[in-house]
TORPA-4810 file (N, C-alpha, C, O; in nm, 3 decimals):
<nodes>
NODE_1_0.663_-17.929_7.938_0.581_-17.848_7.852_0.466_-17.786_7.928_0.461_-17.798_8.050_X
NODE_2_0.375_-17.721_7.862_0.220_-17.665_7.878_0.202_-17.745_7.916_0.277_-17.840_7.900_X
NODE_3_0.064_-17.753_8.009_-0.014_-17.781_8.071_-0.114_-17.685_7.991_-0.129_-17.570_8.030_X
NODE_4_-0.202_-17.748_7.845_-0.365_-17.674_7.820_-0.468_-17.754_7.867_-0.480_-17.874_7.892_X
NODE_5_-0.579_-17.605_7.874_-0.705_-17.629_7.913_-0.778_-17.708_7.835_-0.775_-17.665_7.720_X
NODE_6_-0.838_-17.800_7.845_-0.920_-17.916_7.768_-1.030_-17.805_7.690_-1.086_-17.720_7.759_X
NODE_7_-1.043_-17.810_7.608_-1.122_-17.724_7.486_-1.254_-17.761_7.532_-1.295_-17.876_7.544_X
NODE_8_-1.329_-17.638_7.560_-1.452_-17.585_7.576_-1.532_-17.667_7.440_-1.470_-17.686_7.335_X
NODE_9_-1.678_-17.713_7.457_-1.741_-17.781_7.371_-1.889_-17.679_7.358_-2.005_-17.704_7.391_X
NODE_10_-1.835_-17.574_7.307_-1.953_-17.455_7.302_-2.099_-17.537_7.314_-2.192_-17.488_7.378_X
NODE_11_-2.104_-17.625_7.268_-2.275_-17.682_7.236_-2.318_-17.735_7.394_-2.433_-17.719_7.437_X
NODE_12_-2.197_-17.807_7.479_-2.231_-17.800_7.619_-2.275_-17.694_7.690_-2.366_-17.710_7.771_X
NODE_13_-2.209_-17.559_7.669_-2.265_-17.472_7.740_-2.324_-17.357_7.722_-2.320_-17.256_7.794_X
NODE_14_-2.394_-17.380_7.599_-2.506_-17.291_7.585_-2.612_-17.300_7.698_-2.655_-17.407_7.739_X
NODE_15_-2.659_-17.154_7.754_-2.760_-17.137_7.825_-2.749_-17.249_8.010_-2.821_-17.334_8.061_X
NODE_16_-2.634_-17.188_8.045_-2.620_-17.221_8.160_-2.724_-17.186_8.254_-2.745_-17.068_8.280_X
NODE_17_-2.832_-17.340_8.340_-2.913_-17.261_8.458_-2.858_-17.206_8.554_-2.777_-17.265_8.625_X
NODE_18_-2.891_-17.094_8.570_-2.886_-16.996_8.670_-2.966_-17.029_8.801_-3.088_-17.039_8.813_X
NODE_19_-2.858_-17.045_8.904_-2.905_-17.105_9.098_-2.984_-16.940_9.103_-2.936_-16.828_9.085_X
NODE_20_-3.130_-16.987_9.137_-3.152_-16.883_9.195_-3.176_-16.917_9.354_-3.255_-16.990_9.415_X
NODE_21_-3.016_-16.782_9.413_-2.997_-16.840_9.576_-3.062_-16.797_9.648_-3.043_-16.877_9.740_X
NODE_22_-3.142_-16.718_9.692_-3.221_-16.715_9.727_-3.316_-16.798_9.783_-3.339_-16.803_9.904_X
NODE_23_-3.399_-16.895_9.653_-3.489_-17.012_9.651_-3.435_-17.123_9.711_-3.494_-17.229_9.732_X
NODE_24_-3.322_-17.097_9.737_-3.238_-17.251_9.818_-3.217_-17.295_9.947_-3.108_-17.260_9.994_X
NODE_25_-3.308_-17.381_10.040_-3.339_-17.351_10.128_-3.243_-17.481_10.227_-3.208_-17.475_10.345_X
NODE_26_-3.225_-17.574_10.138_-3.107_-17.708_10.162_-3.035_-17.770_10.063_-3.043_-17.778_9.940_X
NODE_27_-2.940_-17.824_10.172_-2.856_-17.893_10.087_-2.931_-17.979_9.918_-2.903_-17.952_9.801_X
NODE_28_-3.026_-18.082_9.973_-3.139_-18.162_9.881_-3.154_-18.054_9.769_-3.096_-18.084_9.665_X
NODE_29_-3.211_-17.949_9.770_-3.248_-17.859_9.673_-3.126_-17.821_9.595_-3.128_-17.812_9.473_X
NODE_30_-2.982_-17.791_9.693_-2.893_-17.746_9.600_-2.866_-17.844_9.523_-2.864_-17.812_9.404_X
NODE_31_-2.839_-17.978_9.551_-2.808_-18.100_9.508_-2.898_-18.098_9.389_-2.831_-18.126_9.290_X
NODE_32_-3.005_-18.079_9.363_-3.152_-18.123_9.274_-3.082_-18.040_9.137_-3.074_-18.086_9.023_X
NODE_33_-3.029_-17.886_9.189_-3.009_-17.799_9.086_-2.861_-17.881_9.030_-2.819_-17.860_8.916_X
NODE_34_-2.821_-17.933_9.083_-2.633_-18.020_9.033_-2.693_-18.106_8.904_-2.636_-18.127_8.797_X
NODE_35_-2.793_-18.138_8.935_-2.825_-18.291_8.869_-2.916_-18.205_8.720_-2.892_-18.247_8.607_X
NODE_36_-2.986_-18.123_8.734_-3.010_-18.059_8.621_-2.897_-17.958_8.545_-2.885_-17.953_8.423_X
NODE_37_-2.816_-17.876_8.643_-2.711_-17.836_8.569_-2.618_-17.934_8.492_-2.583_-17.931_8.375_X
NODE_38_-2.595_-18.002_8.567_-2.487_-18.127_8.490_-2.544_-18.234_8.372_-2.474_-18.293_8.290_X
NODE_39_-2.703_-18.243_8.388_-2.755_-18.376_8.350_-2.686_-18.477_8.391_-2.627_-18.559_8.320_X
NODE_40_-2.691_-18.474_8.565_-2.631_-18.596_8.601_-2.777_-18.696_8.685_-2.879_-18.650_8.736_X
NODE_41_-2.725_-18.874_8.670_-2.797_-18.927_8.734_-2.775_-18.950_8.850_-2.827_-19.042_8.913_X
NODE_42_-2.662_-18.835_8.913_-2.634_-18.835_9.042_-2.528_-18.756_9.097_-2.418_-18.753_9.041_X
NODE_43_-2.555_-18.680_9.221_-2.482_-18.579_9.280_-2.453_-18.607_9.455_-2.537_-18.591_9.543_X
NODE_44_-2.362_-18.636_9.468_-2.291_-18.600_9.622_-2.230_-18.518_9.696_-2.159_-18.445_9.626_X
NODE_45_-2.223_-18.492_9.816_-2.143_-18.383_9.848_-2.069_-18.418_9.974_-2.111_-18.385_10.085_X
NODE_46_-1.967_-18.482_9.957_-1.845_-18.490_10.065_-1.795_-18.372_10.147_-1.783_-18.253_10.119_X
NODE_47_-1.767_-18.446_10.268_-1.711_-18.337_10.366_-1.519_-18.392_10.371_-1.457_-18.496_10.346_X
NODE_48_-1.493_-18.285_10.407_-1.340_-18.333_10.401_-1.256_-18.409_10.476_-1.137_-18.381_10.492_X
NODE_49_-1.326_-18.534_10.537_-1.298_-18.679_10.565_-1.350_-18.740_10.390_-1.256_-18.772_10.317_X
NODE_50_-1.427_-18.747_10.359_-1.478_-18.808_10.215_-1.635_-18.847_10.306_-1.683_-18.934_10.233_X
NODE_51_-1.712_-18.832_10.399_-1.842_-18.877_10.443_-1.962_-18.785_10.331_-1.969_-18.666_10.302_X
NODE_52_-2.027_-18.879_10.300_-2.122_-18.791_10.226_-2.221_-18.718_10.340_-2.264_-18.770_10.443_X
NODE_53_-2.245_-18.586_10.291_-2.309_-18.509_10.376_-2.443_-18.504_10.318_-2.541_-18.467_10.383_X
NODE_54_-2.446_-18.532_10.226_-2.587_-18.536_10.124_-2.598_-18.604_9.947_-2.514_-18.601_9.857_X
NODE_55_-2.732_-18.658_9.953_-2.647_-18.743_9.836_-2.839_-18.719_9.737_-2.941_-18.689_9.800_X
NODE_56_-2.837_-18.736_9.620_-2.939_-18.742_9.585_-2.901_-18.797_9.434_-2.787_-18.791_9.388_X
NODE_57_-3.039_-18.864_9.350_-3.001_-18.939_9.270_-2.993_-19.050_9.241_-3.115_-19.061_9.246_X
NODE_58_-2.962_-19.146_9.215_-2.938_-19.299_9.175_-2.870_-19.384_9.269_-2.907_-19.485_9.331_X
NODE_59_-2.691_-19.275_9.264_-2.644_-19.363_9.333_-2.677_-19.432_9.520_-2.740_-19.344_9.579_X
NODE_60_-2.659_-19.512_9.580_-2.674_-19.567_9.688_-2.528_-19.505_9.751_-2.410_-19.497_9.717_X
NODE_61_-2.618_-19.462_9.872_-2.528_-19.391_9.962_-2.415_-19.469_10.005_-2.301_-19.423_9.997_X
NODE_62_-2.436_-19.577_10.048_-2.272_-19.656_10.011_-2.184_-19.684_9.966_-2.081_-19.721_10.023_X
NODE_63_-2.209_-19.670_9.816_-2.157_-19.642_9.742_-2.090_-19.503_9.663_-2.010_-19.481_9.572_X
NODE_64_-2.174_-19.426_9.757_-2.141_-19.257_9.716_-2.034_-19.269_9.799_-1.926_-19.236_9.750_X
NODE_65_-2.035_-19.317_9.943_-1.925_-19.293_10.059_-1.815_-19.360_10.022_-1.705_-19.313_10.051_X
NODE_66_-1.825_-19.462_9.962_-1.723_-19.540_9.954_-1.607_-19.495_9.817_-1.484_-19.505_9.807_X
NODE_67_-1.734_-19.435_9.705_-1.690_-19.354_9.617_-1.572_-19.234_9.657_-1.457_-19.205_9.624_X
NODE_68_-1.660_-19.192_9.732_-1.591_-19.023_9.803_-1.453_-19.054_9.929_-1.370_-18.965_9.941_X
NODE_69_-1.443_-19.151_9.993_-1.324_-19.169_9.992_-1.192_-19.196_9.952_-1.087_-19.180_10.015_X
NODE_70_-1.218_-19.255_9.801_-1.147_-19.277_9.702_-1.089_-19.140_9.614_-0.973_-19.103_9.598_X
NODE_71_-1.230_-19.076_9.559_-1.231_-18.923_9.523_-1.131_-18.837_9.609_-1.079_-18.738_9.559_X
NODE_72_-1.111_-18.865_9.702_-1.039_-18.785_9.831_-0.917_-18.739_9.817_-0.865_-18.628_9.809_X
NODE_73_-0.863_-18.913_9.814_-0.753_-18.959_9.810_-0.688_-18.912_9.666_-0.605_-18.821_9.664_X
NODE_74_-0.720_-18.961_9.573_-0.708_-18.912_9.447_-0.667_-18.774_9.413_-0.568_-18.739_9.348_X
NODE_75_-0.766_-18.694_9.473_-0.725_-18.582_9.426_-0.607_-18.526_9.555_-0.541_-18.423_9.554_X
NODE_76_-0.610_-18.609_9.636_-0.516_-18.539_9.776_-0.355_-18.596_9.710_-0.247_-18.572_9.763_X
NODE_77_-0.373_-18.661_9.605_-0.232_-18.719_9.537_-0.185_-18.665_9.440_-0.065_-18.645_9.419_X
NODE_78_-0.296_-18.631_9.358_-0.312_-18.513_9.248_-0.244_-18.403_9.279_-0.142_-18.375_9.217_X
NODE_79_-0.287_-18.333_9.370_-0.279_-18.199_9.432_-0.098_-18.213_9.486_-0.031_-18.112_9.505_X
NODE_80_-0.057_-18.316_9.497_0.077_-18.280_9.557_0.195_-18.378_9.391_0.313_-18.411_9.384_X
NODE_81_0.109_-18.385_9.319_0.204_-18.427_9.170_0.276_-18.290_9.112_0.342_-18.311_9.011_X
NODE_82_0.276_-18.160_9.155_0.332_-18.035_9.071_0.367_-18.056_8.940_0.479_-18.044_8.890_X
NODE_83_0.242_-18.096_8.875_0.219_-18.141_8.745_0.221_-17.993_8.720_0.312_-17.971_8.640_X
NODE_84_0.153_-17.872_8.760_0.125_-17.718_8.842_0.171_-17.631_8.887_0.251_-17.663_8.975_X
NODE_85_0.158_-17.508_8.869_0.155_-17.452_9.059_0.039_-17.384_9.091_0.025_-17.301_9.181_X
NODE_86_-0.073_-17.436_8.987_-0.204_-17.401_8.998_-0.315_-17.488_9.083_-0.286_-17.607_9.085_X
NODE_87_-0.432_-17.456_9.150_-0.451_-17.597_9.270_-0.568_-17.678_9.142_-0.608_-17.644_9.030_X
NODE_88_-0.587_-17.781_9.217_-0.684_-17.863_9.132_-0.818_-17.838_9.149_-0.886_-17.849_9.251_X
NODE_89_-0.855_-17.795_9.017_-1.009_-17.720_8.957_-1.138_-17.829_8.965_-1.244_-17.809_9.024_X
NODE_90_-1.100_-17.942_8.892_-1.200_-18.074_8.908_-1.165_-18.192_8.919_-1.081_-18.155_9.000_X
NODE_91_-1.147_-18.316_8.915_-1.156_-18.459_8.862_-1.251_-18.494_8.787_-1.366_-18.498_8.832_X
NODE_92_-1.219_-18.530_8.646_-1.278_-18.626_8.579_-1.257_-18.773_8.497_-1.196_-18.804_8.395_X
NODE_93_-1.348_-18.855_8.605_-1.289_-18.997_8.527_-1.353_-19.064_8.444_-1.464_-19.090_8.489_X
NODE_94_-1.337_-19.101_8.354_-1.427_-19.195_8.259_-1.454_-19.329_8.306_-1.373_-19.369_8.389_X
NODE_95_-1.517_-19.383_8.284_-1.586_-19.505_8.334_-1.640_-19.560_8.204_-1.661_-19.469_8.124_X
NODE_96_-1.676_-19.713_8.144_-1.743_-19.751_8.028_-1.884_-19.704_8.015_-1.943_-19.761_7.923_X
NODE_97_-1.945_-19.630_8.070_-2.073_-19.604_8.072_-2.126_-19.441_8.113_-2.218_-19.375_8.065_X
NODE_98_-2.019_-19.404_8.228_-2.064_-19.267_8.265_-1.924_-19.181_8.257_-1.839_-19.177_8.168_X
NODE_99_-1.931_-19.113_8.386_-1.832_-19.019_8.417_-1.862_-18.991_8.575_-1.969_-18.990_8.637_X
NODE_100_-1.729_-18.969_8.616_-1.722_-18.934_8.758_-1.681_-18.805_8.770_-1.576_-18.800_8.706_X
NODE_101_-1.707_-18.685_8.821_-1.632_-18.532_8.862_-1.673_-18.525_8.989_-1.772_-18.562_9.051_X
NODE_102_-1.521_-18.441_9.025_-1.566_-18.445_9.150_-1.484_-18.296_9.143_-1.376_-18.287_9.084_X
NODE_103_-1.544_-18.191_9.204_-1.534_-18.044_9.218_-1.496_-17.994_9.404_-1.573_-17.980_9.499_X
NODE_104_-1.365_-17.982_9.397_-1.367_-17.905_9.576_-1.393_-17.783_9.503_-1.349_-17.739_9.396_X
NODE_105_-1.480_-17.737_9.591_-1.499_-17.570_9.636_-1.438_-17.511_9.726_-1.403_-17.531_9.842_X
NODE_106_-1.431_-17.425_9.641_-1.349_-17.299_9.736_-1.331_-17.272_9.901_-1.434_-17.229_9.953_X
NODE_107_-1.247_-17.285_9.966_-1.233_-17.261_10.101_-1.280_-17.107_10.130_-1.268_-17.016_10.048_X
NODE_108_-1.321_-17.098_10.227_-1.380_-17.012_10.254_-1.499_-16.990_10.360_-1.555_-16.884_10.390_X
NODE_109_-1.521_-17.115_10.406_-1.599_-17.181_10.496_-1.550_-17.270_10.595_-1.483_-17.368_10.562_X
NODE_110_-1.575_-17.246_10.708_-1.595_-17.380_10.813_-1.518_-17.494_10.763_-1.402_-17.528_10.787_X
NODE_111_-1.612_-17.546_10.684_-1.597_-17.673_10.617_-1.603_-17.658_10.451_-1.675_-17.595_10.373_X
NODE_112_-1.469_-17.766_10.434_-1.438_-17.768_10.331_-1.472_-17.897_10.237_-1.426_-18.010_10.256_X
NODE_113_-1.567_-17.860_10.125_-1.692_-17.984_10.084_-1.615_-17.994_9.962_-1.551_-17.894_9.930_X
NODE_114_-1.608_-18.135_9.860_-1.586_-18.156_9.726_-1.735_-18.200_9.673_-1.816_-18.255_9.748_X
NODE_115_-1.761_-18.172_9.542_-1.899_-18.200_9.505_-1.854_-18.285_9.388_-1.761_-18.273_9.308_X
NODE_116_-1.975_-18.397_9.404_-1.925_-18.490_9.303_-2.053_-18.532_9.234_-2.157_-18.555_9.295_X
NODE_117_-2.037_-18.542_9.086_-2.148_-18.563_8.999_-2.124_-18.690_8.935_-2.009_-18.729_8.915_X
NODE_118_-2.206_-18.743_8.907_-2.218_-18.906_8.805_-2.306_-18.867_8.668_-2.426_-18.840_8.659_X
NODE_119_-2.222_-18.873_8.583_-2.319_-18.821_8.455_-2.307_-18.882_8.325_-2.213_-18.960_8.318_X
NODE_120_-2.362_-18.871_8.239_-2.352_-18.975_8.091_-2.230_-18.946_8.007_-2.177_-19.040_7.948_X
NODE_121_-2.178_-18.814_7.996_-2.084_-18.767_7.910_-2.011_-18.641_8.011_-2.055_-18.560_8.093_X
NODE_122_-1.874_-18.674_7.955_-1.795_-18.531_8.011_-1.861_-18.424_8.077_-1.981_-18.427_8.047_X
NODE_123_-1.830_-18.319_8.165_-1.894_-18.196_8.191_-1.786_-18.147_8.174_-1.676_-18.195_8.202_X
NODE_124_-1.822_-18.001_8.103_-1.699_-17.948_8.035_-1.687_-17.824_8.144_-1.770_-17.777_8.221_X
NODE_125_-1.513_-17.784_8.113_-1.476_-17.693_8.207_-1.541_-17.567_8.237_-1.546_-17.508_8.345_X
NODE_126_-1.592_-17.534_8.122_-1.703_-17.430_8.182_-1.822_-17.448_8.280_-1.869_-17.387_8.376_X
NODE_127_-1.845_-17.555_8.212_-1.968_-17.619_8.316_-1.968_-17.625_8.441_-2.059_-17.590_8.516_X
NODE_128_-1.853_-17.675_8.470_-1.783_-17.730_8.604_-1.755_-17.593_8.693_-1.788_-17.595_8.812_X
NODE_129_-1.693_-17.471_8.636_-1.645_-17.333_8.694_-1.767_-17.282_8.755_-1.788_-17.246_8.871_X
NODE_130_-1.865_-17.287_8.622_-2.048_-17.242_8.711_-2.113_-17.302_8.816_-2.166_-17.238_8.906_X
NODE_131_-2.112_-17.444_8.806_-2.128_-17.503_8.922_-2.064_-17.499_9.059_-2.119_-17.506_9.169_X
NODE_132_-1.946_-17.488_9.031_-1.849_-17.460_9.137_-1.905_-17.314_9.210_-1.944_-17.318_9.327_X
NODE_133_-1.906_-17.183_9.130_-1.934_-17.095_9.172_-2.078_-17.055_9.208_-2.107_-16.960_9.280_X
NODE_134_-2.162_-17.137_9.152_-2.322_-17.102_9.212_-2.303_-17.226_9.331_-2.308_-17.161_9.435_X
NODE_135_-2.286_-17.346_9.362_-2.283_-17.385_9.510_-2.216_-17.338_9.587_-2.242_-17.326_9.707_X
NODE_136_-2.097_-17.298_9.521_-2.017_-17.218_9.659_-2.084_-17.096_9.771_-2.088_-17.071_9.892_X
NODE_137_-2.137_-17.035_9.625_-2.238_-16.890_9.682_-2.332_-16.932_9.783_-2.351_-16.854_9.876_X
NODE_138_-2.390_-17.034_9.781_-2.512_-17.107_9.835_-2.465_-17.163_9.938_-2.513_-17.101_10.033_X
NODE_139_-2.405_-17.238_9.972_-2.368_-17.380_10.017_-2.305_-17.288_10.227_-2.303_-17.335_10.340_X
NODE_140_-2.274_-17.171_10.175_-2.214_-17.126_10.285_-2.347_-17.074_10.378_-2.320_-17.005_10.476_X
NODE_141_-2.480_-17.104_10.351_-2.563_-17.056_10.413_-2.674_-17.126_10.442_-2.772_-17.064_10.484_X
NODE_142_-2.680_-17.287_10.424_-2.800_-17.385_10.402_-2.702_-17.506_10.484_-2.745_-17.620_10.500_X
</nodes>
């Protein structure tokens, strides 16, 4: 069958913040804007071994790394299920308490980063597309 898009939760994404790129001078700062876009209590950003390249937030960097190698893998298993023939947009896992997403961005760079958020409730697919596309814009120049 279909494969549908998980239904948009309009009340999530009213009034998306806008990266102004410009003002973004590091990684830390882009990271700062993840954690207010998402309302997350935490944002990482893996390089494509799973090493966190920058981490801000709650979680303990050991646990981000150890996180993000897992995240890796996951989606590197995902990606070859041809559940598809579309590539994989996010990961999101539920947990009893939070949520895990983890977002690769777009190739197009050097290096190829997945961004991963820790947050209280779902981030919905819109959410996730903006984020994706305002770090991507950024991320290739900091």
């Amino acid at each position: 069958g279909d494969v549908r898009e998980p239904r948009n939760d309009a009340s999530c994404d009213d009034k998306l913040p806008e990266l102004a790129v410009e003002s973004i001078d590091t990684l830390e700062e882009l990271l700062d804007w993840t954690l207010l876009c998402a309302t997350a209590s935490s944002t990482f950003l893996l390089d494509a071994q799973g090493f966190v390249v920058e981490r801000v937030g709650a979680l303990e960097f050991e646990r981000a790394e150890a996180t993000g190698t897992q995240v890796l893998l996951a989606m590197e298993r995902l990606g070859k299920a041809e559940l598809t023939e579309t590539p994989l947009r996010s990961l999101n896992v539920e947990f009893d308490d939070h949520w895990l997403t983890a977002i690769p961005l777009p190739a197009g760079h050097s290096e190829i980063y997945t961004l991963c958020l820790v947050t209280g409730a779902a981030v919905s697919p819109a959410r996730i597309r903006h984020i994706a596309a305002s770090v991507s814009e950024v991320i290739v120049r900091v």
